[in-house]
Short mmCIF file of the C-alpha atoms (twelve columns), coordinates in Angstrom:
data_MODEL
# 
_entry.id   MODEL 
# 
loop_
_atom_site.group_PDB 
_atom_site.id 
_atom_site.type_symbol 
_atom_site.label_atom_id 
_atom_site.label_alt_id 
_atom_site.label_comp_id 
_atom_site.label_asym_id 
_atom_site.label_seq_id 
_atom_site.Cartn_x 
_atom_site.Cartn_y 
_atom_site.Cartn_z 
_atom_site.pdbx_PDB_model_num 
ATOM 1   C CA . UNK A 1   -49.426 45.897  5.635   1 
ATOM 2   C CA . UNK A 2   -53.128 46.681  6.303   1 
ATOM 3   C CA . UNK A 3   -52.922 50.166  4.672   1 
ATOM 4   C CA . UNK A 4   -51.188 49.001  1.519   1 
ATOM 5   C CA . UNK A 5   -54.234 46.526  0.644   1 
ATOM 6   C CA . UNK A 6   -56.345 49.210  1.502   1 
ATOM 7   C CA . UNK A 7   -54.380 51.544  -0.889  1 
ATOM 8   C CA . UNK A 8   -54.116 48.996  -3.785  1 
ATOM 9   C CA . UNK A 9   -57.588 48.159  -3.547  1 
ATOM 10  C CA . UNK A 10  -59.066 51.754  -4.078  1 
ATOM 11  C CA . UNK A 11  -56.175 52.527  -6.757  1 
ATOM 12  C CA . UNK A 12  -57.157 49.749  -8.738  1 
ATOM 13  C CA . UNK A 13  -60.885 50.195  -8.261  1 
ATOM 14  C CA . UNK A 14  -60.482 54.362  -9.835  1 
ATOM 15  C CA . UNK A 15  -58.339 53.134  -12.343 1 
ATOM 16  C CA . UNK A 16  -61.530 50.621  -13.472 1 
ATOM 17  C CA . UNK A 17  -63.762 53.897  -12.849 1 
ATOM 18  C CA . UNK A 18  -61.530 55.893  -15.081 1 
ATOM 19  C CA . UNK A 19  -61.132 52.855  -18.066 1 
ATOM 20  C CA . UNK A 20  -64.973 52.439  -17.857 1 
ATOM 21  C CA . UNK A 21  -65.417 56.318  -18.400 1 
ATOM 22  C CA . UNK A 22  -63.261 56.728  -21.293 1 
ATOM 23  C CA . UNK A 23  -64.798 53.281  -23.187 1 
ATOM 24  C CA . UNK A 24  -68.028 55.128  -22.517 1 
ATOM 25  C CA . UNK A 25  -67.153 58.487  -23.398 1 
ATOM 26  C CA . UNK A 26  -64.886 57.421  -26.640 1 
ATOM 27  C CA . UNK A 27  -66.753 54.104  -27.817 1 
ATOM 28  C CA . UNK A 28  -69.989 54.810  -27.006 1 
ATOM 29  C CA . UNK A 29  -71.087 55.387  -30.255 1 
ATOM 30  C CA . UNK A 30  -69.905 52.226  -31.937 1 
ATOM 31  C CA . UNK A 31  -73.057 50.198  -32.612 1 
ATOM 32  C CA . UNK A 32  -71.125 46.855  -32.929 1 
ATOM 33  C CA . UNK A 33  -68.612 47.618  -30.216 1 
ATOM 34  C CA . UNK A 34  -70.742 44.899  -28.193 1 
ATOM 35  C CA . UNK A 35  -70.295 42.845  -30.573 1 
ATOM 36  C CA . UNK A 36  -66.897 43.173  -31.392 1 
ATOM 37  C CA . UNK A 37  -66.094 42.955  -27.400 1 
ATOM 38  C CA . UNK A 38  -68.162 39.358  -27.402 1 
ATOM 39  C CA . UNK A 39  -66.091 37.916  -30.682 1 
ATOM 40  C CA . UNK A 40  -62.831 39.022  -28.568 1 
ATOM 41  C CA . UNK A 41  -64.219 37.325  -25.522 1 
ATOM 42  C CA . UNK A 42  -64.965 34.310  -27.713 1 
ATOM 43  C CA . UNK A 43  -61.722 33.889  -29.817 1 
ATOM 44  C CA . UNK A 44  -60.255 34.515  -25.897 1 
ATOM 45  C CA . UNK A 45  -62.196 31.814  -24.855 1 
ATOM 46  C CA . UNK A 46  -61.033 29.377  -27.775 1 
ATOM 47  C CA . UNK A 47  -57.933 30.247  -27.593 1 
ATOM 48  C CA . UNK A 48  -57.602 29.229  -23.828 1 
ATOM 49  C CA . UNK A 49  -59.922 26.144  -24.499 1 
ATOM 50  C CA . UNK A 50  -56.987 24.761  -26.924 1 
ATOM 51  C CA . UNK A 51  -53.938 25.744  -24.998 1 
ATOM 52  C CA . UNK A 52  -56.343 23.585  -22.057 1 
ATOM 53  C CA . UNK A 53  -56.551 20.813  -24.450 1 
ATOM 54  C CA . UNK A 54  -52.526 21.187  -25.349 1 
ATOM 55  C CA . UNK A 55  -51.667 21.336  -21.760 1 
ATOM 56  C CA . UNK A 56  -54.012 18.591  -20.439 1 
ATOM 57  C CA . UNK A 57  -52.671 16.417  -23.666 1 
ATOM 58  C CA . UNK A 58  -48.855 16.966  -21.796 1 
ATOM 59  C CA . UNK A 59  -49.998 16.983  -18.302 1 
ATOM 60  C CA . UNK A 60  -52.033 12.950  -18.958 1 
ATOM 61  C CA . UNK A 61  -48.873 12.053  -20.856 1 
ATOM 62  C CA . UNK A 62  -46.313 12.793  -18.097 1 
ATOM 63  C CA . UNK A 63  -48.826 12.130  -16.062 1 
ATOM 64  C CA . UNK A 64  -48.858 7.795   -17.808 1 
ATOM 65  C CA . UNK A 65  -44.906 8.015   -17.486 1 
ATOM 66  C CA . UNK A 66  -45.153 9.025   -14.243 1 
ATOM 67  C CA . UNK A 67  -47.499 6.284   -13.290 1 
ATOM 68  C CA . UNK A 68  -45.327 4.032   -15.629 1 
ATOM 69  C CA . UNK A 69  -42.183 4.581   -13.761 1 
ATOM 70  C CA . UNK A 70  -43.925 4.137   -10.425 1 
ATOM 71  C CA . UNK A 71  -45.315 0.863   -11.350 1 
ATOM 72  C CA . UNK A 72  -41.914 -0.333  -12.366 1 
ATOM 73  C CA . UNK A 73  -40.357 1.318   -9.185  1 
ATOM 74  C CA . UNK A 74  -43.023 -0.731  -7.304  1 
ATOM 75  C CA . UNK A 75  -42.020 -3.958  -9.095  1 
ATOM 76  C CA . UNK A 76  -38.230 -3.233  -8.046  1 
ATOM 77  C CA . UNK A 77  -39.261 -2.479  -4.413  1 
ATOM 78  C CA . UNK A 78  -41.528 -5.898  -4.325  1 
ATOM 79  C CA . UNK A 79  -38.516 -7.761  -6.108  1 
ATOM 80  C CA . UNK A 80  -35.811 -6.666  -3.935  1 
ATOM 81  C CA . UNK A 81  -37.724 -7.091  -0.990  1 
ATOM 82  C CA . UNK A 82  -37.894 -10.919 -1.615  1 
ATOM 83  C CA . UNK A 83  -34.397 -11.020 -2.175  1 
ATOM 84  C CA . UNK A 84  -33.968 -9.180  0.837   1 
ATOM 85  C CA . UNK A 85  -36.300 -12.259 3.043   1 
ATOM 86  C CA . UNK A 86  -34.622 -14.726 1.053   1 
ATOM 87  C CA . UNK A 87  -30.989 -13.117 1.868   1 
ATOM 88  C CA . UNK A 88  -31.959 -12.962 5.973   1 
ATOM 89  C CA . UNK A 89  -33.091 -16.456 5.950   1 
ATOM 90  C CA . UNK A 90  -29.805 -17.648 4.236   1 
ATOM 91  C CA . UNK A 91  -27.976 -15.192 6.785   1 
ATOM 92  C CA . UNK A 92  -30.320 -16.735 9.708   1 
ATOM 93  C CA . UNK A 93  -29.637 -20.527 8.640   1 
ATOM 94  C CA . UNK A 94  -25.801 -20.042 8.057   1 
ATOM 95  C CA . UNK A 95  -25.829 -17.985 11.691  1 
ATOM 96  C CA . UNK A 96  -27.439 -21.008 13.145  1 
ATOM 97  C CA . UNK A 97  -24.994 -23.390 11.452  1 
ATOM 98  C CA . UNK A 98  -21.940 -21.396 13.164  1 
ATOM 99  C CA . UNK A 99  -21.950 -22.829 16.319  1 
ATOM 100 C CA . UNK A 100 -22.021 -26.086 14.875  1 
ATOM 101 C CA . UNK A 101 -19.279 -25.905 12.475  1 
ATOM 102 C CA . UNK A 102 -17.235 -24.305 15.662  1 
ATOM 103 C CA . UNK A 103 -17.644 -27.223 17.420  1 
ATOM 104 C CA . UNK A 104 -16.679 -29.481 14.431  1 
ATOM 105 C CA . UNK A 105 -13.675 -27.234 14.020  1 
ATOM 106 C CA . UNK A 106 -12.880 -27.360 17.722  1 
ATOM 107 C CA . UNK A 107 -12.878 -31.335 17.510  1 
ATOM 108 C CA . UNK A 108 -11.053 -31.810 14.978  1 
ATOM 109 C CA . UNK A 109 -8.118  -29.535 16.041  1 
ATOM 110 C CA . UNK A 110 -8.170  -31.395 19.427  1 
ATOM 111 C CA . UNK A 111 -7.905  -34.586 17.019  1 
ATOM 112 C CA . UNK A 112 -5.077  -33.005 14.959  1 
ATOM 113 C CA . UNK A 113 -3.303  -31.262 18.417  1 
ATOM 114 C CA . UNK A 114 -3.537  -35.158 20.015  1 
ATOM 115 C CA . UNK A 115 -2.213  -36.671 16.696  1 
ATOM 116 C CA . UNK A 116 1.119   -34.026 16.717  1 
ATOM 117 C CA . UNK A 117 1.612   -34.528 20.000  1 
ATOM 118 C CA . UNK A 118 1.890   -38.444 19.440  1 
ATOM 119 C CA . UNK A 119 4.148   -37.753 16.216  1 
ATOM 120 C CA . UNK A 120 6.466   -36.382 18.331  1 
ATOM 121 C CA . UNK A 121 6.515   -38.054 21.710  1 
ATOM 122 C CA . UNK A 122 7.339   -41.030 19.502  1 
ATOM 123 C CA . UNK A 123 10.463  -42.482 19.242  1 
ATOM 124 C CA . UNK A 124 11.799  -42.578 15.535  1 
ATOM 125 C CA . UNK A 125 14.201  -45.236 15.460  1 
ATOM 126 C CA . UNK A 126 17.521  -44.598 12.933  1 
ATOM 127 C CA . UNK A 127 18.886  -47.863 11.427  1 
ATOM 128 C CA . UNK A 128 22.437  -48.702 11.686  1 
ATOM 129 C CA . UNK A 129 23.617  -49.552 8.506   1 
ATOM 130 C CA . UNK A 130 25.240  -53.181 7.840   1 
ATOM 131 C CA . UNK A 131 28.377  -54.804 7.300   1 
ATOM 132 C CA . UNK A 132 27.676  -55.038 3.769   1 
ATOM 133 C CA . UNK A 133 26.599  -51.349 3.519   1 
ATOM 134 C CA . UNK A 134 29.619  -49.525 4.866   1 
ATOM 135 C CA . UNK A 135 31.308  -49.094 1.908   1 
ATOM 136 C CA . UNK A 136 28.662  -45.967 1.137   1 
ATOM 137 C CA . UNK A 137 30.857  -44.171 3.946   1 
ATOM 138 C CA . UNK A 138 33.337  -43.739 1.362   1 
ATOM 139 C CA . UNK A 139 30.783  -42.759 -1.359  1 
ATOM 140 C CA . UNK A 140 32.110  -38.710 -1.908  1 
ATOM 141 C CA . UNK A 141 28.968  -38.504 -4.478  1 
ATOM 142 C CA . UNK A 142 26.374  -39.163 -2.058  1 
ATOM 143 C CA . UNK A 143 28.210  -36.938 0.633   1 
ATOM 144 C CA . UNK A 144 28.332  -34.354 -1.898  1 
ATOM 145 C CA . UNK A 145 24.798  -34.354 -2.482  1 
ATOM 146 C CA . UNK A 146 23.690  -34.248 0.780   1 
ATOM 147 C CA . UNK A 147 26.052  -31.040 1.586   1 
ATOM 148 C CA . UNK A 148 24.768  -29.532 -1.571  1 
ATOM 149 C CA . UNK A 149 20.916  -30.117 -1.348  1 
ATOM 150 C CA . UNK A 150 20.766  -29.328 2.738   1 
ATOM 151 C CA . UNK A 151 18.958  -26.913 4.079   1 
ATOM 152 C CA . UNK A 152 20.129  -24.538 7.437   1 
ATOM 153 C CA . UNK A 153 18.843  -26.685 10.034  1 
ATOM 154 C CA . UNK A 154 20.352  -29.947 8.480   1 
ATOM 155 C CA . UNK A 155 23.705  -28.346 7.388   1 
ATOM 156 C CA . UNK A 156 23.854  -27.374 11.209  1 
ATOM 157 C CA . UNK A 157 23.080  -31.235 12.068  1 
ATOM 158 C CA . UNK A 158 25.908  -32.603 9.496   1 
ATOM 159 C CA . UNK A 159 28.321  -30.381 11.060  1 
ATOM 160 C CA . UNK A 160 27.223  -31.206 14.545  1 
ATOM 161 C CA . UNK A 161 28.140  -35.068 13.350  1 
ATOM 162 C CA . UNK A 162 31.480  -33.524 12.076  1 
ATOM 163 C CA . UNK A 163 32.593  -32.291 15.764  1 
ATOM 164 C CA . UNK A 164 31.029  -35.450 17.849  1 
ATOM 165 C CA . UNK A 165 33.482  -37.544 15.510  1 
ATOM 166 C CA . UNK A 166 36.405  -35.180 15.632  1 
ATOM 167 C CA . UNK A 167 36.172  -34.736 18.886  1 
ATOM 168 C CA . UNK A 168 34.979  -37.974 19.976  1 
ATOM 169 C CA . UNK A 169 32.210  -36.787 22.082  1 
ATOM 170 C CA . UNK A 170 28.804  -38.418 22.192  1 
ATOM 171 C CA . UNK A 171 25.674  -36.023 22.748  1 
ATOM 172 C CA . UNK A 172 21.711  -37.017 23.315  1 
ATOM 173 C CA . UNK A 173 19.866  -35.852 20.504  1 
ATOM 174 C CA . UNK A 174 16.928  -33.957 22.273  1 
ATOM 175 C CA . UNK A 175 19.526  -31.807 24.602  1 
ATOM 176 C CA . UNK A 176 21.102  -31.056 21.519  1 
ATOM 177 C CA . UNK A 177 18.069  -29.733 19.538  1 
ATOM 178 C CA . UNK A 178 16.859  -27.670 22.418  1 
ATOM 179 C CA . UNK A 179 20.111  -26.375 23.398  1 
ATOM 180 C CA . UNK A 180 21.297  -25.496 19.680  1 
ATOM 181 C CA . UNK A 181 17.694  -24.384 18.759  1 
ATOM 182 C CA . UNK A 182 17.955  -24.611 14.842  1 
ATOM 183 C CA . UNK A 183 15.078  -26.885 14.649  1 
ATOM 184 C CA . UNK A 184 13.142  -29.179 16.414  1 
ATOM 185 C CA . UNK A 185 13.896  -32.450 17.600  1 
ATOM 186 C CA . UNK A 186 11.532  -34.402 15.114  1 
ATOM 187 C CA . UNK A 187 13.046  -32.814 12.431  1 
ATOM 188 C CA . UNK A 188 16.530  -33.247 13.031  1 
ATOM 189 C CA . UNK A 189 15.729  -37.125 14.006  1 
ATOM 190 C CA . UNK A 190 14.142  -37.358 10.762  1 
ATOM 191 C CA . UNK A 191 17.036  -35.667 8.843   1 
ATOM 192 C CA . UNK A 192 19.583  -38.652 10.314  1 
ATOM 193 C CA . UNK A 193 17.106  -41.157 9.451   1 
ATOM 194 C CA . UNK A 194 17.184  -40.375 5.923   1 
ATOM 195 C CA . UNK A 195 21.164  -39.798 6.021   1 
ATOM 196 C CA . UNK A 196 21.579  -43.444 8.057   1 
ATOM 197 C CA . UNK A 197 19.170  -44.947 4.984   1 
ATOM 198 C CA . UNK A 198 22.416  -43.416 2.411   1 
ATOM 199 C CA . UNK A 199 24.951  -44.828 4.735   1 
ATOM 200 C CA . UNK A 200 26.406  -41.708 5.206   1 
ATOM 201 C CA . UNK A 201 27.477  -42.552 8.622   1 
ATOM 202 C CA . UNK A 202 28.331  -44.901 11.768  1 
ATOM 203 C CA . UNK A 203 26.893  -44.382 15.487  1 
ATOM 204 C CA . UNK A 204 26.817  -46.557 18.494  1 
ATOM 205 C CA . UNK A 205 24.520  -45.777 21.713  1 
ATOM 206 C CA . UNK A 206 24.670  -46.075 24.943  1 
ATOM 207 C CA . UNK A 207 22.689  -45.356 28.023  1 
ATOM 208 C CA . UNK A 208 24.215  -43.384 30.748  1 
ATOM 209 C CA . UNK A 209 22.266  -42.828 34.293  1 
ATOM 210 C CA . UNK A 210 21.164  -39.772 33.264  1 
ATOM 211 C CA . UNK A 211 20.740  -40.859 29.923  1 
ATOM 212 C CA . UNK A 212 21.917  -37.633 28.926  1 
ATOM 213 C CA . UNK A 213 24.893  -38.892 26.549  1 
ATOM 214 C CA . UNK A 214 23.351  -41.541 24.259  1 
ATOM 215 C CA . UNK A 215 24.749  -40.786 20.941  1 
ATOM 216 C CA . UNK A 216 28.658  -41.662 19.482  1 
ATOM 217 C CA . UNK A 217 29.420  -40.761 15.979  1 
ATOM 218 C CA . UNK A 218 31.553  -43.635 14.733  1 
ATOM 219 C CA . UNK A 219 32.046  -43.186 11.147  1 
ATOM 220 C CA . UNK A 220 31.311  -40.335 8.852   1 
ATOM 221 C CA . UNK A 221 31.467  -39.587 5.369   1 
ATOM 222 C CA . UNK A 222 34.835  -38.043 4.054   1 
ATOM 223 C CA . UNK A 223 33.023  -35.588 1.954   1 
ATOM 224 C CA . UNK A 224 30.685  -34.257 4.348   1 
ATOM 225 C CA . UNK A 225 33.734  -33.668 7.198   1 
ATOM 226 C CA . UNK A 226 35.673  -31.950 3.964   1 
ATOM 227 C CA . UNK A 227 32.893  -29.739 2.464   1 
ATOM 228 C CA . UNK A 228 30.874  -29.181 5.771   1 
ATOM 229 C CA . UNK A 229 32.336  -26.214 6.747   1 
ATOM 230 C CA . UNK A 230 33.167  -24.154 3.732   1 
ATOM 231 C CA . UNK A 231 29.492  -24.470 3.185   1 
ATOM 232 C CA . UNK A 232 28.542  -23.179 6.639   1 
ATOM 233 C CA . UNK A 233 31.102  -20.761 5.845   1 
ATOM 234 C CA . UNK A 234 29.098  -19.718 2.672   1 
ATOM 235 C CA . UNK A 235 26.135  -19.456 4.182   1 
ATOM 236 C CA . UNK A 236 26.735  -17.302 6.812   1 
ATOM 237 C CA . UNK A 237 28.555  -14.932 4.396   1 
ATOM 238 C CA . UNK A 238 25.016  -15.037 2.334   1 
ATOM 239 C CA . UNK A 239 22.985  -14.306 5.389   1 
ATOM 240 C CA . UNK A 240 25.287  -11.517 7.739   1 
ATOM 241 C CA . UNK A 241 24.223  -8.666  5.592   1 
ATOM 242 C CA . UNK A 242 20.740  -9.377  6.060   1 
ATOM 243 C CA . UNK A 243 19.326  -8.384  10.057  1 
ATOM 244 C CA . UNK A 244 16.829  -10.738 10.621  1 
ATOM 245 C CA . UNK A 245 19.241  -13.867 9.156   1 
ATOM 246 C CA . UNK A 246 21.594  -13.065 11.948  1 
ATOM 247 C CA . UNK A 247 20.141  -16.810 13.279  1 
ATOM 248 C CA . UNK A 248 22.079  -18.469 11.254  1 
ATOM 249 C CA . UNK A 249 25.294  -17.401 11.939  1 
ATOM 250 C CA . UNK A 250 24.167  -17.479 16.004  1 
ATOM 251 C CA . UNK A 251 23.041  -20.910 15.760  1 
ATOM 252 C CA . UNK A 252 26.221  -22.662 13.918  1 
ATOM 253 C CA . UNK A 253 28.417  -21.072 16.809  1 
ATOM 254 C CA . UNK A 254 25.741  -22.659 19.492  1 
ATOM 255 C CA . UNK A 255 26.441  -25.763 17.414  1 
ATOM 256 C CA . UNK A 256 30.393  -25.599 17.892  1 
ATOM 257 C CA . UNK A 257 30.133  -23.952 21.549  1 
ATOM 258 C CA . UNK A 258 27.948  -27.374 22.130  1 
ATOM 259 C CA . UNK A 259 31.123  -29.448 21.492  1 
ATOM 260 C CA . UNK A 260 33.176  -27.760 23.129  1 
# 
């Protein structure tokens, strides 16, 4: 590396020798050749003055955009960076509030667990109908609509009352809603309630010392004990091609197993 500067240096320094001989030797006798050598040097000099100007004109004018755009950038940086503090105390404030709305959503859940479980612990009582109202046994329109407007649990319910007055067996309600497992005991209590308000049927209870055997289905509409089971039977051909409907069919046979 050394002897390459070394080598450049001297080559350059003969070739100035050998330029400075021949200006001598050939232009020499020029009188104005100083002359015309300074003009060249000044028109050089003006020439590089005004591409200065030209490229200091550019380089100030980026130069302001560049500033311009900074500025701005700055403004965006201070901007967002108030939105950011504002954003972390809103996040702070609402991470403090959690606990608190936990606790209110704990409470109120143990309100609402403590108000279900006294819904169903309590004892719904099902009217008997009257005298007077036993003529709506008989009432095949009413019976109709019930079979027709039912729904699984309470067409499995209807044709539990169907078997208990066939068969003249009496059953207690909650054995029969956790033995049958179609729905829960609430909701089947609530089913005859509405039915008893139609007059759709007769029952007489009794207490046994087990008090297992409560319920006696006296009376029962003629339409339901018709239509019952050609609409269980329709059902269950709806459901058996579909896997995870195979309840349905399961839980009508626990229904007639049950009475048995």
């Amino acid at each position: 590396m050394n002897n390459e500067r070394i080598h450049f240096g001297y080559v350059v320094s003969f070739l100035l020798l050998i330029i400075i001989c021949l200006v001598t030797v050939k232009w020499g006798a020029i009188e104005e050749l100083t002359n015309y050598i300074t003009f060249a040097l000044t028109i050089t000099s003006l020439v590089l003055a005004l591409l200065a100007i030209v490229y200091s004109f550019f380089s100030n004018s980026s130069m302001t955009r560049n500033i311009s755009n900074l500025d701005s950038a700055s403004k965006k940086i201070s901007s967002n960076s108030e939105l950011l503090n504002s954003a972390a105390d809103k996040l702070e404030k609402t991470i403090g509030d959690i606990p608190v709305t936990l606790k209110n959503i704990e409470s109120k859940t143990e309100i609402t667990h403590k108000a279900f479980e006294e819904f169903t612990k309590k004892e719904i009582s099902i009217p008997k109908i009257s005298a007077k109202d036993k003529k709506r046994i008989d009432d095949k329109s009413l019976g109709e609509m019930v079979v027709k407007n039912g729904s699984i649990s309470s067409w499995g319910m209807l044709l539990a009352l169907k078997l208990a007055h066939e068969k003249n067996k009496s059953f207690n309600l909650e054995h029969f809603a956790e033995t049958v497992d179609l729905s829960s005991e609430p909701y089947l209590r609530g089913f005859l309630v509405g039915i008893s308000a139609l007059g759709l049927y007769q029952y007489d209870t009794f207490e046994s010392p087990e008090d297992v055997w409560n319920w006696k289905i006296t009376a029962l509409n003629q339409k339901i004990i018709d239509t019952i089971e050609d609409k269980i039977a329709e059902i269950v051909e709806k459901h058996e091609k579909e896997p995870h409907m195979k309840f349905v069919s399961e839980g009508y046979e626990r229904v007639r197993a049950y009475f048995n």
